[in-house]
C-alpha positions as a printed NumPy array, in Angstrom:
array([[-17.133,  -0.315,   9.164],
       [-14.148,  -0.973,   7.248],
       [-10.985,  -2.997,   8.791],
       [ -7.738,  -2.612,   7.471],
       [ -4.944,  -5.266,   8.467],
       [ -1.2  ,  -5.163,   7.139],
       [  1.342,  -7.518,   7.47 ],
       [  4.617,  -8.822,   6.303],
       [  6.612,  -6.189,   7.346],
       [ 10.121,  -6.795,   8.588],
       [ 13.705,  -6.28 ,   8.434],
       [ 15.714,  -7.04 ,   5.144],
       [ 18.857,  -6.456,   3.681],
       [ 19.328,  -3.901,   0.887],
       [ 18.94 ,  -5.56 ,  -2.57 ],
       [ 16.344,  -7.67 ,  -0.649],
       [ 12.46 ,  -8.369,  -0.6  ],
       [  9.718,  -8.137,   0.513],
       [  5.945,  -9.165,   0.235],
       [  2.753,  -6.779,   2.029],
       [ -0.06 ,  -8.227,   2.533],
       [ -3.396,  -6.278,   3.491],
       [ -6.804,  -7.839,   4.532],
       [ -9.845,  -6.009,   4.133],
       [-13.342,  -6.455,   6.209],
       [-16.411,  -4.483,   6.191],
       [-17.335,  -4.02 ,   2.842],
       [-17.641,  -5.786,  -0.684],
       [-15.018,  -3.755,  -2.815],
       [-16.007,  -2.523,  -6.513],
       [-15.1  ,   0.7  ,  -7.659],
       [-12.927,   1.882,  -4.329],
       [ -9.365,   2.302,  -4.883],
       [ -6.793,   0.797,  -2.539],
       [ -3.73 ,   2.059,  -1.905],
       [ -0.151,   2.252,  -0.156],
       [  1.594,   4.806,   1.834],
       [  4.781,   4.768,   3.525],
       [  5.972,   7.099,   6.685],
       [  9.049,   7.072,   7.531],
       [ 10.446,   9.035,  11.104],
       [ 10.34 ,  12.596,  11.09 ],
       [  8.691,  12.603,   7.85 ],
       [  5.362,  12.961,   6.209],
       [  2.948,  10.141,   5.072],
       [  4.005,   9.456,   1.46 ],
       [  1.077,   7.69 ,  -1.352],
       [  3.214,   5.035,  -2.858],
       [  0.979,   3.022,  -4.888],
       [ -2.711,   2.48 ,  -5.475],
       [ -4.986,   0.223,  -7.456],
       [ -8.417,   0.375,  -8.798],
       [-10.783,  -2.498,  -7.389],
       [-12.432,  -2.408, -10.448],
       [-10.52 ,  -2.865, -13.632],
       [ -7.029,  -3.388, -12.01 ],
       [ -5.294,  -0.446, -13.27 ],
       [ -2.479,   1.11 , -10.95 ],
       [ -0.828,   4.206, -10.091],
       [  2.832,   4.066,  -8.567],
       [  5.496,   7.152,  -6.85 ],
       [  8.247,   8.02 ,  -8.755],
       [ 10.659,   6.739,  -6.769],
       [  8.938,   2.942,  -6.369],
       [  8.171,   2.801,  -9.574],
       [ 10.   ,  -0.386, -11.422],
       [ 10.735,  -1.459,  -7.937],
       [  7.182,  -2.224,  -6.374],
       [  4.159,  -4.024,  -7.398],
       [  0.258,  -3.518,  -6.324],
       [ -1.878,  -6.272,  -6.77 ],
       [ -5.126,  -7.42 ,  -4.975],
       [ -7.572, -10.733,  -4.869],
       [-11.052,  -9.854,  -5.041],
       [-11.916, -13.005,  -3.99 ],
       [ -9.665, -12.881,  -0.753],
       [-10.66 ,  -8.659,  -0.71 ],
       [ -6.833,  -8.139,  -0.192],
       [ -4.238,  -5.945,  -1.266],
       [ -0.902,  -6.805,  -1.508],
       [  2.413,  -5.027,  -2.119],
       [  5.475,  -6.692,  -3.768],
       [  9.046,  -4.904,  -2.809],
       [ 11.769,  -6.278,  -4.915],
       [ 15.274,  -4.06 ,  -4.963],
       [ 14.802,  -3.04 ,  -1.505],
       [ 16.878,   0.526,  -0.266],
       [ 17.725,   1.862,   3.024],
       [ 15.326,   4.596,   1.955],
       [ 12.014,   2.655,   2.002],
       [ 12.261,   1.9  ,   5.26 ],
       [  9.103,   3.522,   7.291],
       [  5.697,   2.2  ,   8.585],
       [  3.685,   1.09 ,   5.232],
       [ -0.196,   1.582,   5.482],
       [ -2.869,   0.283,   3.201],
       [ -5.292,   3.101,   2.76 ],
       [ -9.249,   2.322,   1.094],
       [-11.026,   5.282,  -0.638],
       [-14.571,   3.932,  -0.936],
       [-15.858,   7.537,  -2.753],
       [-15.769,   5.72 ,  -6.338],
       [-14.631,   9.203,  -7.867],
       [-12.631,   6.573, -10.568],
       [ -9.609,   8.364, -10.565],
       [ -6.636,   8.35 ,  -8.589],
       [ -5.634,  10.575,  -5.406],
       [ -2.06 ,  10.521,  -4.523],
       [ -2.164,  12.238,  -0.956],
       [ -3.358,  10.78 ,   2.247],
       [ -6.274,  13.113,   2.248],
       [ -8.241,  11.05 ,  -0.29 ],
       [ -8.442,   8.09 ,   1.701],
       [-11.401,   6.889,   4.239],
       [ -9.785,   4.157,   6.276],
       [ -6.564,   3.181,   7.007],
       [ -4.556,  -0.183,   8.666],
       [ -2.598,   0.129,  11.502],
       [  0.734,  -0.162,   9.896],
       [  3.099,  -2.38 ,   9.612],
       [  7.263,  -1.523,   9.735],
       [  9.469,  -1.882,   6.571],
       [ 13.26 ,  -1.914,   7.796],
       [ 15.698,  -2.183,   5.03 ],
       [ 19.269,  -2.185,   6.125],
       [ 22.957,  -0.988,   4.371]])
């Protein structure tokens, strides 16, 4: 069974940063995709990023894009998210999401995913 464990979350002033990190258990990652989503209240559950476990190559939202970084450690089978140029609009829960069907190709929407963390909360403030 797969385990999924953000953290880093917090509360940061706009302009500011931040650093995600997400630790994986259960399984020996190859060609799953990892990935980040964002919700924030009263809204729906938003793909933000995602990276291929296998050759490193990344997908980002339009509106991170620039902004945000995905990287993971395959030796440490985490995923990590760097936030630099921080709005009041990112702020929501941020999940890190595993698809583990090695289709090889990207799925931006929540659907695609198998397992999911429990979140952790992004505030940015004005």
């Amino acid at each position: 069974q797969v385990q999924l464990v953000e953290s880093g979350g917090g509360l940061v002033q706009a302009g500011g940063s931040l650093r995600l990190s997400c630790a994986a258990s259960g399984r020996t990652f190859r060609r799953d995709i990892m990935g980040w989503f964002r919700q924030a209240p009263g809204k729906e559950r938003e793909f933000v990023a995602a990276i291929s476990w296998r050759d490193g190559s990344t997908a980002y939202s339009d509106s991170v894009k620039g902004r945000f970084t995905i990287s993971r450690d395959n030796a440490k089978n985490s995923l990590y998210l760097q936030m630099n140029s921080l709005k009041p609009e990112d702020t929501a829960v941020y999940y890190c999401a595993a698809d583990v069907s090695s289709r090889g190709y990207f799925i931006l929407r929540r659907t695609g995913y198998d397992y999911w963390g429990q979140g952790t909360q992004v505030t940015v403030s004005s």
